[in-house]
C-alpha positions in Angstrom: 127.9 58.4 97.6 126.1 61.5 96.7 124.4 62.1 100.0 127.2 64.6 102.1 127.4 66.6 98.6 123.7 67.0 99.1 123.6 67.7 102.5 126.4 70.3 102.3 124.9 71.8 99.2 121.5 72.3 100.9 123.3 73.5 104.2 125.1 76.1 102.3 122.0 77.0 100.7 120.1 77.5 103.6 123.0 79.5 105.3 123.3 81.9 102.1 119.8 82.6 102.4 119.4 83.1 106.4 122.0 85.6 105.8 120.8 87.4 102.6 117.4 87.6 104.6 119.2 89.6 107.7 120.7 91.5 105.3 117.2 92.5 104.1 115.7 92.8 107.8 118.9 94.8 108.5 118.6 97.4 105.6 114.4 97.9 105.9 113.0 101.1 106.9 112.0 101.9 110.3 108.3 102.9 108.7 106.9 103.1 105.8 107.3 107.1 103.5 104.0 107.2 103.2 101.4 107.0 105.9 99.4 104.0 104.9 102.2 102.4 103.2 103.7 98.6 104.0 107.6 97.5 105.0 108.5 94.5 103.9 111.7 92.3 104.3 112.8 89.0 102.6 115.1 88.3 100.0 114.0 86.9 97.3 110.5 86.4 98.9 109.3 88.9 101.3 108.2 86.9 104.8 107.0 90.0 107.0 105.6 93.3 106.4 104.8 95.5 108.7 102.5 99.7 108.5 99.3 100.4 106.7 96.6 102.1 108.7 96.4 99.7 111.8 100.3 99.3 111.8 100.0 96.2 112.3 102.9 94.0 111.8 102.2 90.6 109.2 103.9 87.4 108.5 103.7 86.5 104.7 104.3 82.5 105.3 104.0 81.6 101.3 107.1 83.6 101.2 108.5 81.6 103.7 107.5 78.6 102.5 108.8 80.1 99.1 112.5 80.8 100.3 112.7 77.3 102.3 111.4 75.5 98.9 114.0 77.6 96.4 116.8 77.0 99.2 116.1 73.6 99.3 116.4 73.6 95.1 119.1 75.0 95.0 121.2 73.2 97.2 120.1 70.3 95.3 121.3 71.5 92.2 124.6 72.5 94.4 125.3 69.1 95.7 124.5 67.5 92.4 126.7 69.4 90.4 129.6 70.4 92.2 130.9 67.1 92.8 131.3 67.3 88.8 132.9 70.2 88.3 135.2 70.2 91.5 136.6 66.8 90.9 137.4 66.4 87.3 
């Protein structure tokens, strides 16, 4: 039954990338270097971007969308194959 190897894979997934995006919203800038410059944060899609000349802040939901469709590929390709290579 391949569905928990699935279900964990795309868990895991989902887990590494909520916590590789923190990492990113941890580690942006608190503005931009230049003065009508953007912020962005997101790993490996940005999702929000704050600055330019209105400093207003912007969420980029194709990047969202983005991240949620790679995590949800590669947890897939997690569940499928680890089952292979862990119990040989």
């Amino acid at each position: 039954m391949k569905l928990p190897h699935l279900t964990v894979g795309v868990i895991a997934s989902v887990v590494l990338l909520a916590a590789a995006n923190f990492y990113s919203y941890v580690r942006m800038p608190a503005s931009s270097t230049i003065d009508d410059g953007f912020v962005y944060f997101g790993w490996p899609f940005n999702i929000y971007a704050y600055g330019g000349y209105y400093d207003h802040p912007v969420y980029l939901w194709t990047g969202a969308l983005a991240n949620l469709l790679l995590a949800g590929i590669v947890g897939v390709i997690i569940g499928l194959v680890f089952p292979k290579l862990a119990f040989r």
